[in-house]
ROVEX-928820 format. One record per residue: x, y, z of N, C-alpha, C in turn; residue in one letter; residue number from 1. Coordinates in steps of 0.02 Angstrom, whole numbers, m for minus. Layout:
BEGIN
> n_c1 n_c2 n_c3 ca_c1 ca_c2 ca_c3 c_c1 c_c2 c_c3 residuo num
> X Y Z X Y Z X Y Z a NUM
...
//
This chain:
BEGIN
> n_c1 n_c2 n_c3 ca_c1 ca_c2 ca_c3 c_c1 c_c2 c_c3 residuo num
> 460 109 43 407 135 2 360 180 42 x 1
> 340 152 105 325 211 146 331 265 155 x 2
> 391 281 141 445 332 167 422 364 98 x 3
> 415 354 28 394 382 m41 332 430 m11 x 4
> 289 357 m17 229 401 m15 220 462 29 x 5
> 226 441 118 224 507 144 251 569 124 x 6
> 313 565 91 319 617 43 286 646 13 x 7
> 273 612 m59 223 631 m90 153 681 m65 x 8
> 129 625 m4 84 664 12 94 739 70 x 9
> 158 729 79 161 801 110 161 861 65 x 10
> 212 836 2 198 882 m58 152 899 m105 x 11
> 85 860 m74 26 883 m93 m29 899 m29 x 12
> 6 938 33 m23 952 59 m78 920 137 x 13
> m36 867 146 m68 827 190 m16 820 237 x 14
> m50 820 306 m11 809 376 12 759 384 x 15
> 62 708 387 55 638 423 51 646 497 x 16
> m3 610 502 m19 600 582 27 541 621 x 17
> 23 482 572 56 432 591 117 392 518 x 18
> 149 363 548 188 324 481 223 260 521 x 19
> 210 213 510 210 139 535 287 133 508 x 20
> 329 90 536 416 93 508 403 6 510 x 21
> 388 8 425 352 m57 393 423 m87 411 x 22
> 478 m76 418 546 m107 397 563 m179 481 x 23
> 528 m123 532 528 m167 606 442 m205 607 x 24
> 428 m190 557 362 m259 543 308 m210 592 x 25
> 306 m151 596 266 m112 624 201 m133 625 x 26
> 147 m147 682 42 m176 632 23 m115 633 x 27
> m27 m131 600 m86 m45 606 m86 m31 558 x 28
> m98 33 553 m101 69 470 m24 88 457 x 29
> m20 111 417 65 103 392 47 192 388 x 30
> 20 216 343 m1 309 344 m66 315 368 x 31
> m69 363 411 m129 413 430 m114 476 439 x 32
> m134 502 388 m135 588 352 m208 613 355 x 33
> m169 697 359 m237 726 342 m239 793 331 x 34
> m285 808 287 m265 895 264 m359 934 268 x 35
> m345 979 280 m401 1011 290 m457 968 352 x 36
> m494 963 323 m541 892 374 m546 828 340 x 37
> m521 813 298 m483 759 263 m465 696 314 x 38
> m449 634 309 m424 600 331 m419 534 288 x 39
> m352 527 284 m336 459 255 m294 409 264 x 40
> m317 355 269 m256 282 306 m231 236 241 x 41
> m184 228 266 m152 172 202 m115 135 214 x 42
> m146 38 172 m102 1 191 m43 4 125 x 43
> 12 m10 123 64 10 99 95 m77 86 x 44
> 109 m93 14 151 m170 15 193 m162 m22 x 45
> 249 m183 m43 320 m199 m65 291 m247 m107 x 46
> 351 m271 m164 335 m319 m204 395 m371 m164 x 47
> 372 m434 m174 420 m496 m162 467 m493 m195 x 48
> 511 m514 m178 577 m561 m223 596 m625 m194 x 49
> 648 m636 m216 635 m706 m216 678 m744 m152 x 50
> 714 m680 m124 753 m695 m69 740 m662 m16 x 51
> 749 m683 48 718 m666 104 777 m583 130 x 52
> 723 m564 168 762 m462 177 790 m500 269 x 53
> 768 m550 297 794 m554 368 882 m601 332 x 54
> 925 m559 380 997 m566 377 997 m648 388 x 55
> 982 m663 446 977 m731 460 939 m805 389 x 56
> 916 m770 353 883 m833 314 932 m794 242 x 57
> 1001 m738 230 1004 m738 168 1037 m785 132 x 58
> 1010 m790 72 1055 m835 40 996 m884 22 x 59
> 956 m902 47 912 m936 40 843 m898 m21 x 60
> 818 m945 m45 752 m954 m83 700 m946 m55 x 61
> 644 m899 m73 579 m918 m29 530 m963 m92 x 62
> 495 m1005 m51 460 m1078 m101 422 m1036 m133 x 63
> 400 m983 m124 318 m946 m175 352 m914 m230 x 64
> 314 m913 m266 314 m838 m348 332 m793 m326 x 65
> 356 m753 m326 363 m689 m314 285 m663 m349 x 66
> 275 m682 m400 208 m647 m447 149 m671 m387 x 67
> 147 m744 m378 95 m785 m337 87 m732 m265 x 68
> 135 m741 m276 170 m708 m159 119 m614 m171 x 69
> 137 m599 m243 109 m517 m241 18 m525 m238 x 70
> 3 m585 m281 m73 m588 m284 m110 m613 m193 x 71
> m56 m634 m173 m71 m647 m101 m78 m585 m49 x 72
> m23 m531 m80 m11 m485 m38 m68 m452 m61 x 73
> m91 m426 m129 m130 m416 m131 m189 m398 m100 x 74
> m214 m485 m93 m272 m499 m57 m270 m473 5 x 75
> m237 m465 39 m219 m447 108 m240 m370 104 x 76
> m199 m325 58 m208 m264 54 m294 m245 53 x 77
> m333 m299 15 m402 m268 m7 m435 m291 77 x 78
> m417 m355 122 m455 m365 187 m438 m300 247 x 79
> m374 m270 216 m352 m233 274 m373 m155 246 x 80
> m388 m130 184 m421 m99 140 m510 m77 190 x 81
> m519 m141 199 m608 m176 228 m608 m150 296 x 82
> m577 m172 320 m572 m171 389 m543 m107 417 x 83
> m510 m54 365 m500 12 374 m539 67 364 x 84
> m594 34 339 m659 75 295 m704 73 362 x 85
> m706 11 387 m760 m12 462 m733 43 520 x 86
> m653 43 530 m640 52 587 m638 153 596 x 87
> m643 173 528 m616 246 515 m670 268 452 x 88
> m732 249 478 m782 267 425 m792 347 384 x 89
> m760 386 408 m753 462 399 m693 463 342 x 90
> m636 408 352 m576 436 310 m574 392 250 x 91
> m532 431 204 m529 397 143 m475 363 149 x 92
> m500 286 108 m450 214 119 m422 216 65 x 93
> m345 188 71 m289 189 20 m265 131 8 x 94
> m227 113 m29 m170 44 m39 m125 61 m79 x 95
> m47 71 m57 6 90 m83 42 38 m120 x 96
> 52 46 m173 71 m44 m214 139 m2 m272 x 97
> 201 m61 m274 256 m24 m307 212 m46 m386 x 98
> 243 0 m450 213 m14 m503 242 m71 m537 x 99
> 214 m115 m531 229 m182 m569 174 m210 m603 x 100
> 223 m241 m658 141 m277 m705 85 m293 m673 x 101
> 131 m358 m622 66 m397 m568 21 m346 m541 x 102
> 26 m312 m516 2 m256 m471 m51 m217 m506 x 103
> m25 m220 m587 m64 m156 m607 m122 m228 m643 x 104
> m95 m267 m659 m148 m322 m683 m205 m349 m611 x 105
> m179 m353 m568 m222 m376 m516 m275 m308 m488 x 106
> m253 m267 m521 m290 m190 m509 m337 m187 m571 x 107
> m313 m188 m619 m383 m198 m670 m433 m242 m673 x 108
> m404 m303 m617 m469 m353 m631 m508 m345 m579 x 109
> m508 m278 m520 m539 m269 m459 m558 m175 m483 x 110
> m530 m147 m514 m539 m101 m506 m604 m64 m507 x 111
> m666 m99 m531 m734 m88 m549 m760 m78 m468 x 112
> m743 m132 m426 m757 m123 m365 m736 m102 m333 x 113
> m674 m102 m334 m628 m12 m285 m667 32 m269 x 114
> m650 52 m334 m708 120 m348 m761 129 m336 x 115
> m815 64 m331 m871 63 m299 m871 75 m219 x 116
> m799 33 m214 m801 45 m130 m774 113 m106 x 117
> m749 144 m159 m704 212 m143 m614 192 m99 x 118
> m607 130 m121 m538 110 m110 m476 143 m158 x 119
> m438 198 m157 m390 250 m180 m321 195 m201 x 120
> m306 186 m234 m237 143 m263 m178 207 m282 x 121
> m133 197 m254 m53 224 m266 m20 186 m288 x 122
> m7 209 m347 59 171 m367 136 201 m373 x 123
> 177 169 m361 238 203 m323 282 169 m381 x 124
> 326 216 m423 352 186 m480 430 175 m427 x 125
> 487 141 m470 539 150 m435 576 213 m443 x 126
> 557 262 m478 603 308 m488 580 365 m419 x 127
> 515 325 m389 503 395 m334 425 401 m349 x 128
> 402 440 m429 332 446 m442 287 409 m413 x 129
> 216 456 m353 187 425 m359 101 434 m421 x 130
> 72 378 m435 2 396 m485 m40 379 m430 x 131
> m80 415 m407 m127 381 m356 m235 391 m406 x 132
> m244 340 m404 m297 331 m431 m364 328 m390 x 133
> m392 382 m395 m458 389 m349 m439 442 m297 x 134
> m377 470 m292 m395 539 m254 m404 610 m271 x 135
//
């Protein structure tokens, strides 16, 4: 999904400076772009399923929701959201989320404060599209 968005945002004109290769569990910001004097970081999440992506555990079940596991990831996205706003006070903060019910429901019940905080939401459909809200 990474790999989407930076797209996207090259085809609207933005540099990637950096792109995290979420796939080797990369930390940091996953995108840091920038166009004109612009600058923007983004944490970037996948939706769960219900089986694990490491070769070694397939076949197996993971114990959480997949729905539960996204409201978790979630949460994560809005602390690392926080803590991207502190560390890069000049650039505008993102969160890249695939379009799923959960996702778009856990976004309407925060979205009043996003926006207050100037936190930018992408949503990344599976066909490729992204809707990014607040840029």
């Amino acid at each position: 999904m990474t790999t989407t968005v930076a797209k996207y945002l090259r085809e609207h004109g933005w540099a990637i400076i950096s792109q995290a290769d979420t796939g080797k569990k990369e930390r940091g910001i996953d995108i840091h772009a920038t166009r004109l004097k612009e600058a923007l970081v983004i944490e970037v999440k996948g939706y769960p399923s219900r089986g694990y992506r490491d070769p070694n555990r397939s076949g197996e079940t993971k114990p959480t929701n997949p729905s539960l596991q996204a409201q978790h990831w979630y949460a994560h996205a809005l602390l690392k959201a926080l803590r991207m706003q502190s560390a890069y006070p000049t650039a505008q903060v993102a969160i890249a989320l695939p379009d799923f019910p959960r996702y778009r429901s856990l976004f309407s019940e925060t979205s009043f404060a996003l926006q207050r905080l100037g936190v930018i939401i992408l949503f990344v459909a599976e066909t490729g599209i992204v809707e990014p809200i607040g840029l």
